[in-house]
Every structure is written in C-alpha cells, then in structure tokens.
N, C-alpha and C positions, 0 to 999 in steps of 0.2 A: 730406475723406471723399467716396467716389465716388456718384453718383447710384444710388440702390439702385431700380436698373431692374428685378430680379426682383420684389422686393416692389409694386413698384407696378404690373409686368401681372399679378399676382396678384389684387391687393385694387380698379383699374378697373372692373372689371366691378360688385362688389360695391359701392363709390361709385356706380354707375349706378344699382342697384339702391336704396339708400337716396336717390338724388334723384327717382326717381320715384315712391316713397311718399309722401316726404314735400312733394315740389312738388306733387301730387294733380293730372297734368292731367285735364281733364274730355274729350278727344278722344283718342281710342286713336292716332291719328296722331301725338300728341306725347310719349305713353310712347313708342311704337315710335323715333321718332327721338333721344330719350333713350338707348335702350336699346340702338341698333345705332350709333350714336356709341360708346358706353361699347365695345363689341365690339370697336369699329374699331378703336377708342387701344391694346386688350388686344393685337390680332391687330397693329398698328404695335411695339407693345414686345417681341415676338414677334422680331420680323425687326431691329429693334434689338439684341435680344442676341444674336442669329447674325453680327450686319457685327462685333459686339464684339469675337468670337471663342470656338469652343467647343473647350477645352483637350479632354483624353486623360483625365485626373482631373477634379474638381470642380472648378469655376471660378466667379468672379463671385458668391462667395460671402458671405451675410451672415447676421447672428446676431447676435442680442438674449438677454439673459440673461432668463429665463422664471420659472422654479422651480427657483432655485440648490441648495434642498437636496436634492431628486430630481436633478439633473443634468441635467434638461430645459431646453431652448432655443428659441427662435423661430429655426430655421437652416434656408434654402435656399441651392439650391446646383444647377448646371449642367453635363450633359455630351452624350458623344455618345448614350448610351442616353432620356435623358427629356426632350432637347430636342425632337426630332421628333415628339414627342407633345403638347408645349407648339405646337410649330407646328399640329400636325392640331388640337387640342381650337380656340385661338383662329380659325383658318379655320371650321371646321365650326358652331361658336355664331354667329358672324359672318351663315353663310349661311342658319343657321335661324332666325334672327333676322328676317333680309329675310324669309323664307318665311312667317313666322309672323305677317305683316302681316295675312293676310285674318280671323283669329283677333280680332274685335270685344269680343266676349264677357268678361269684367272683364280686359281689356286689361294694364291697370296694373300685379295684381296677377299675371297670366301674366308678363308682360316682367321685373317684379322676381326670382320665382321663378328662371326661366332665365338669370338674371343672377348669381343667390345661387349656383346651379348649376355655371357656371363658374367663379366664383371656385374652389370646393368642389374641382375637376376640376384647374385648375389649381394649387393646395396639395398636393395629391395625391401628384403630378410631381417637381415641387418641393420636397417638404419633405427633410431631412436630419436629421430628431427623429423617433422612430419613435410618440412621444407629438404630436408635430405633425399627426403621416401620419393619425394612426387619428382628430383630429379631423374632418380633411378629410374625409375618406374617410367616414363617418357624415354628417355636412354632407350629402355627396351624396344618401343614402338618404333624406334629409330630402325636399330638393327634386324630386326625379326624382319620388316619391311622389303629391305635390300635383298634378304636372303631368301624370302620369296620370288621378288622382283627378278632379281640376277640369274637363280638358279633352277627355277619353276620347271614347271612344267608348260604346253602349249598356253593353258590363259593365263600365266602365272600373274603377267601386271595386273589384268582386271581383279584375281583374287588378293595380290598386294593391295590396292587402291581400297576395295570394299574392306578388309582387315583392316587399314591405315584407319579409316573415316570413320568406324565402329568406335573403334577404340581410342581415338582420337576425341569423339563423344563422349565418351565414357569421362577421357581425364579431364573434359572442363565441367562435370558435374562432381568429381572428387577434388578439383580447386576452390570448386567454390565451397562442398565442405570444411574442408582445410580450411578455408579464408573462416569461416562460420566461428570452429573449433579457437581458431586464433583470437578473432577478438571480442569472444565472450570469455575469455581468460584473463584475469587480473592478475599479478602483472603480466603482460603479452607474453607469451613463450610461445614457441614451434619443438616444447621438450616432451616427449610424446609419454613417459613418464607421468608429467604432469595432467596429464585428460585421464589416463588410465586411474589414477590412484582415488583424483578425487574430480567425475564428471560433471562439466559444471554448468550442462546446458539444460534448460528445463522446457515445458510447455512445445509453442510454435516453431520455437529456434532448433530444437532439441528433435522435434521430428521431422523438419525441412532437412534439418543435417542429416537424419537418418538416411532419411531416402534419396537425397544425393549421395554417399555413399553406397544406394541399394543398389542402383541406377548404374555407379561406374563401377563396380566387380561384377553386379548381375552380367553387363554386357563382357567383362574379361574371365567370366568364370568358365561359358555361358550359362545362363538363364533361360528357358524359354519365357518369352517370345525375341530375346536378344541373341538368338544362337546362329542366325543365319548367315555369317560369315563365318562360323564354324567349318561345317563341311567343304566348302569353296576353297577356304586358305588351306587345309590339310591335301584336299584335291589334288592342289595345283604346287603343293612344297614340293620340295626332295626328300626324301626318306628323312634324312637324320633332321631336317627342319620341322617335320611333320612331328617329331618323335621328343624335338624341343618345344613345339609349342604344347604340345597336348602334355607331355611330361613335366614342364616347371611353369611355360608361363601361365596355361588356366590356373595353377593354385597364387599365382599374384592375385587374384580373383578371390581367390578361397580367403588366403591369409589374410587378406585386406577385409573380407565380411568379419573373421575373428579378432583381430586387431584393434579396425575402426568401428564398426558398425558393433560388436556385442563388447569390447569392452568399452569405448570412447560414448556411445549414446545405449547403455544395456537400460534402460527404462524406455524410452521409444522403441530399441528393440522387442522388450516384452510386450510393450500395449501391441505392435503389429505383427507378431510372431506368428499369428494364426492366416495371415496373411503371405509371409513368407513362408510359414509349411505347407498352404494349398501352393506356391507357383512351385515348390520345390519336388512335389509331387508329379505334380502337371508334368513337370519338367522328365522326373525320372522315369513314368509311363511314358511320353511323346517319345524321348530320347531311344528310348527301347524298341516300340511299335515301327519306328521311321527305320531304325536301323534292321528291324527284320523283314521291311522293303525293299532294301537296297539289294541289287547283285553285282556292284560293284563293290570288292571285298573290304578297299581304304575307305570307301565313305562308310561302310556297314561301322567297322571300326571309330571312325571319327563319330558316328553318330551314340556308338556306344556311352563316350565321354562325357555327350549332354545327362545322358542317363545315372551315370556315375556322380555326376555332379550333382545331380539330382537331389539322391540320397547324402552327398556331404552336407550339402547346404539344409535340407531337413535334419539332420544333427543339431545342427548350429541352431536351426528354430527351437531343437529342444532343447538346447544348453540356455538358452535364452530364458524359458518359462520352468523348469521343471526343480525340482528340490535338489538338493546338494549329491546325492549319491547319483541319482535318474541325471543328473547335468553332466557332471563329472566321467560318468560313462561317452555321452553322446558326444563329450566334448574332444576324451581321446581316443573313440572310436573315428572323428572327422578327420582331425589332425592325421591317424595314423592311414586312413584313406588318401590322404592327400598324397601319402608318401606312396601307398603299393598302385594305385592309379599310377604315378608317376613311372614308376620303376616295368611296370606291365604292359600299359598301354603303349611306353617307350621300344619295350621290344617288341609289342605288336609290329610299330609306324615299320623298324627299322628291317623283320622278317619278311612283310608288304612289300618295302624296296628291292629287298634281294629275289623276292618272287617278278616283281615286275619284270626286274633286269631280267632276268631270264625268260620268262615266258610271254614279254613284251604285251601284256597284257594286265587288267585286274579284273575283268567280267567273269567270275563263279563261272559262269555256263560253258566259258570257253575253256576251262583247265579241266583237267582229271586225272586222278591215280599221282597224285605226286607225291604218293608214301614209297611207292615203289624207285623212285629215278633220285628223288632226294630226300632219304630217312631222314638226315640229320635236318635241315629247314623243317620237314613236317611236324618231326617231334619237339623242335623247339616252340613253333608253331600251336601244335597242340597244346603244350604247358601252358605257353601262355594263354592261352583261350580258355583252357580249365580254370586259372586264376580269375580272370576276369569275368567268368558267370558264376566267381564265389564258389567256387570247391573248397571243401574244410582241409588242411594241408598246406594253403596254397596263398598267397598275399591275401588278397582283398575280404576273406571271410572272419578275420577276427575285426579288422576293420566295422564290415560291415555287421556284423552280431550286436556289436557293442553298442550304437550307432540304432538299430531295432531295439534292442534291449532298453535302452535308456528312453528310445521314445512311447513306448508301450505304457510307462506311466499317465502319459500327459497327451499323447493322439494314438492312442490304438488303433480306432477307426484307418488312419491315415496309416498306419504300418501294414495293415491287412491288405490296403492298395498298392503301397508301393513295393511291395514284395512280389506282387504280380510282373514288376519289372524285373525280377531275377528271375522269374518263370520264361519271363519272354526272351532275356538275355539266353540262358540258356538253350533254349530251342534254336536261334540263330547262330549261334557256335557251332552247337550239333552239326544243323545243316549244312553249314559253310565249310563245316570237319570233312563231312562225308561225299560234299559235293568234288571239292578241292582235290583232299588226300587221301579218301576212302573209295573212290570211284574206278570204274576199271583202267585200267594202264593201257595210254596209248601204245598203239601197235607199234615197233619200231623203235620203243624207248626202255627196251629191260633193262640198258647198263647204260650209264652215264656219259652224252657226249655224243651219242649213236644220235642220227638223224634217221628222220621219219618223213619221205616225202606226202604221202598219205592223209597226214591229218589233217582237217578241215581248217583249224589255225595257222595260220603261220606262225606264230609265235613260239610253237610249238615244235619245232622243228630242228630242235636240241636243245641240250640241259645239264648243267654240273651242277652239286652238293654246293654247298656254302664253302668257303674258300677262307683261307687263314685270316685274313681281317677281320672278317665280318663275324666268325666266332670269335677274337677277341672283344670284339666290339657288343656284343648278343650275350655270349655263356655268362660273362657278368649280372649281368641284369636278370636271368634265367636262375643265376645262385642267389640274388636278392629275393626274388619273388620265393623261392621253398624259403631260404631264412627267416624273412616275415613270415611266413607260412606255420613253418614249425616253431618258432621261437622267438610270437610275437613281444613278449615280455621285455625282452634287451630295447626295443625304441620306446614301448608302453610305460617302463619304470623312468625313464627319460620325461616324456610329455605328461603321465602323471604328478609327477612333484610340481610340475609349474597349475595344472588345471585343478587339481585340488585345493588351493590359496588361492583360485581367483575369487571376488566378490562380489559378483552381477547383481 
C-alpha cells in the first residue's frame, strides 16, 4: 500500500494543532515553533505530491469506506485544477504562521485554531465525497470565526458574527444542493466522480441546483451584491487572518463555482451563463470603483478582491459557453487567478499589518514619505501593488490575459467593460503609492527609530523597517508573485492537462 501522502498533508497541520493543546507549552515561542513546523511538513508534502506526479484525471487517490449505506467515503484525490490551490493554502498558512509570531496573546490557542484552519482548507481541495467537502468546508466557518472573534480588531465580534451568518447562509443553500445532487443519482452516491463524469440532473432540478450552488460560493467568493461582510471581516482581522481569508478561503468560493456549479450542472450553467457574466462584471467594476473611495488603505485592498473575483468568476462564465480552445483558456486563466490573487493579495493583508503596527494608523492621508524611513516595506509594498493592477512580469497578468483572451470570443462587449476595472485598479495603486510612500518625508524621520514630536499624527512618531520575521514571512510570497510572473508555464502545464479533458 502506497504512503497515503494526501491524507497526511491534510490531517499535519491538524496533528500540530492537537500537540499544542495538549503539550500546553507555557511560552508562546513554543506553540509558534510547534505550529509552523506542523505548516512546514504540510507545505513539504505539498511539493511531495507535485515531484509524485499530477495526472490529467484524479490521481494519488485514496478512500476509506465511511457510511457504506449512504454511499459516502472518506475519498481524496488530485489534479491539475485543486493542486495549485493545495500549493497556495500550504505556502500562505506557512507565512502567516511566521507572521503571526508577534501575536503574544493566548498564543496556544491562536496557533491551534489556524492550524484546525488549514486542515479544514485543505479537505476542502481535496476531498472527492461531496458529504466529506461540505464537512470541511463548515470546519472552516468554525475557525476563521474565532480568529476573527479572539484576535480582531476594536469590532472584531460584530464583524465575526456578520462573516459567521453570511456564510453560514451560504452553506445551507449548498446542502440542499448537495442533498439535490444526491438523490437524483441512481444508485445514491456522495462520490463526486460520479456527478462530474456523467450529470444527471436535467430541466427544473438541474437549475434549482444550479443556483443553490450559485447562491453559496457567490456569498463565499464574493459576489456582488453578497460581498458586504467582505470589507467588515478583513477590517476588523489581524493581518495574517486578513491575509488567510482573502488568500485561500474566498477561492473555496471559486473552486466550488468550478467544481459544482460548471462541472456537476454545466448545462444549467450554460443556459445562465449570461447571467453569471453580467453579475461577474457588476462585480469587477463595483469592486474597483468602491475601492478607489476608500482612504483607508486595508479596506481599498479588501475591496480590490471583490474586483478580482470579478474577473475570475467571468472566466468561468466563459468556460461555461464558449468552444474548446476560447474555454480552455478562460478556464486556466481563472484557476491560475485564484493562485496569484491568493499569493498577492496575501502579501498585500500581511504589509498592511506591519504598516499599521507601526504607524498605528491605516488613513492614506495620515502617512507620508515612507519610502524614505522604510525602503524595504515600501518596495515590497510596491511589488505587490504592481502585481495586483496586472503589470506584465508580475502574478496576476498572465492570469488575467488569458481569462480576456478566452472571453473575447463569446462577450467582447463585456471584456471592453470589465477592463475598465484594471484602469481603475490601477489609478488607486498609483494613488495610494504616492500618497503613502512617494509623499514628502516627515520632518524628524530621516533614519529609522528617530522621533518626531511635530507630526500632526501620533502614530507617527517613530518607525523601524520590517524586522526578521516578517521578511521571512513576506519575501516568500514576493518570490511567488515574479515566479508566476515570469514563468507562468511551471502551474499552466499543471492546470492545463486537467482543463483540456474536461467535457462541459
């Protein structure tokens, strides 16, 4: 029997987590080294199952018999679509992990949570029992919850409670899917396999499921008009929580549109495709325009995601209608979206945090000049902002090329608009560059540490460079971003073999 390598970078993390419960250490330094070991092994078995080999179909497959008379299974299973996603979730735990060092505060039970978190993230991914998925997937709402709640900021429970109840929404409109999916299957299975290979819902059944599925990832992706506990729960996280939701859990969201919704009902998705490319629009103009309102710099950011998601989920509308080549594009244009979204906007949350700490602030108007006091945050800073209004070079534009390309067959019209969102994205970058880090240097701050009684801020009133964690935790995700950037082909040949065989 082969070493059941998926099950055990699944359940790592989750081992990490019941060893730091239950060893109790008493110095937060010893959960944290616990708990980003435990990360490391996940993010190691990660790239283990990539030298493995990732087939075209489901590979590396395993399954335990669960609930023989439901038909349900303990089954994962691997390809080109949900591996890159198993790579981005263990990298980006990994880095919030390190980040999440300076977090003193019941240490233990932080580190467990975000530990229980991943596991939850990774099942997710993973699972090939659509009764397995919907465990996971719940799992997460657990956790994400607490580590809002616990570690927030001043409203942090109101924006835990609004995140719980959103989402919370969301999963009893993908159970009753799920329930749909189940017993219009002869004989009953929850083998996810089986809906993919051959869908078996037609007419009324077949687009009630749709749209219960549309319903619960719209709200976990977001969607507009489902995105309004978006900016509230990113608000009110901690850097590294902020940096995990926007990072893995919105593509729970994503995966589950590509998954359930285009391969489980791809004929109800076709007839409403044109449906789902006008909100995905809506969505990536709103998400754009809102965010270059904002001059607080984490919401500007969180607001960006709506807009990013925007343009994934218009992918997917096109993969849904358009011919074999024009699909094929759009389809691993989204997936590879999901990945540099994840890996960008993670170092966005996570720069945010380390600016906060420091200048006890996030109001654009109140900072300035902090090219000068701290080169290294700025320019990492900057990188990432270039990625994310789509610089060629740099994550998000082969992403998003492919993703227009694909759709220009089948909604031209709609690409012409939603391109206006990279115009806009862009200009709020700029801005937010030049307000931030391009702006004159407070007086009193040429070298690092120096105090300035002077400044209109308090906040401002001293300031160090990023500090050895936080570039371990940062430069990572700053070397993914040029990776993707320059040499998006290494995940593309990956996600292609699997989106070229599908048959919508």
């Amino acid at each position: 029997m082969d070493f059941p390598l998926l099950t055990s970078t699944i359940f790592l993390p989750l081992l990490g987590a019941l060893a730091v419960l239950f060893i109790k250490p008493e110095k937060p330094v010893t959960a944290y080294t616990v708990g980003i070991t435990a990360a490391a092994l996940a993010l190691l078995g990660a790239i283990l199952i990539w030298i493995k080999g990732i087939d075209a179909g489901f590979s590396q497959l395993e399954e335990v018999s669960w609930i023989p008379s439901l038909g349900a299974a303990y089954r994962v299973g691997v390809d080109g679509i949900n591996f890159p996603l198993v790579l981005l979730t263990t990298l980006l735990f990994f880095a919030s992990l390190i980040f999440s060092t300076k977090i003193k505060e019941k240490a233990r039970t932080y580190v467990a949570l975000v530990l229980l978190l991943e596991t939850a993230c990774l099942g997710v991914f993973l699972a090939l029992d659509i009764l397995l998925f919907y465990v996971f997937f719940e799992v997460v709402l657990v956790g994400m919850y607490f580590i809002i709640a616990g570690w927030g900021h001043e409203h942090a429970k109101k924006a835990a409670l609004t995140f719980f109840i959103y989402t919370l929404i969301g999963s009893l409109f993908l159970l009753l899917a799920l329930l749909s999916l189940y017993i219009h299957t002869d004989p009953h299975t929850f083998d996810m396999r089986t809906f993919m290979a051959a869908p078996a819902l037609k007419g009324l059944a077949a687009a009630l499921t749709f749209w219960g599925f549309f319903l619960a990832f719209a709200i976990k992706t977001p969607l507009f008009p489902f995105h309004t506990w978006l900016p509230v729960a990113h608000t009110e996280a901690p850097a590294p929580g902020s940096a995990l939701l926007a990072g893995v859990l919105l593509k729970l969201g994503a995966y589950g549109f590509i998954r359930f919704a285009l391969q489980m009902t791809p004929n109800a998705f076709r007839e409403y495709a044109s449906i789902v490319m006008v909100i995905a629009v809506i969505s990536a103009l709103y998400g754009a325009f809102v965010a270059l309102a904002q001059t607080d710099i984490k919401r500007m950011v969180a607001y960006t995601s709506v807009n990013h998601m925007g343009y994934l989920v218009f992918g997917l509308a096109v993969a849904a209608v358009a011919d074999t080549e024009a699909r094929t594009q759009a389809l691993d244009g989204a997936v590879l979206q999901m990945v540099s979204h994840g890996v960008v906007t993670g170092a966005l949350f996570l720069l945010v945090g380390s600016l906060q700490d420091r200048v006890k602030t996030r109001e654009m108007s109140d900072i300035s000049g902090l090219l000068h006091t701290a080169p290294v945050l700025s320019g990492l800073f900057i990188v990432a902002a270039f990625a994310s209004l789509g610089l060629p070079g740099l994550a998000h534009f082969p992403a998003e090329f492919q993703i227009f390309l694909g759709g220009f067959s089948v909604y031209p019209v709609a690409v012409a608009f939603i391109i206006i969102g990279l115009l806009v994205t862009t200009g709020l970058y700029l801005r937010a560059i030049q307000k931030v880090f391009m702006g004159q240097q407070p007086e009193g701050l040429s070298s690092p540490g120096l105090s300035s009684p002077g400044l209109s801020s308090p906040g401002l009133t001293h300031y160090v460079d990023l500090k050895g964690y936080e570039l371990w935790a940062i430069v990572p995700l700053i070397l993914s971003i040029l990776a993707i950037g320059l040499f998006p082909e290494t995940l593309l040949s990956v996600i292609h073999e699997t989106t070229k065989m599908l048959g919508l």
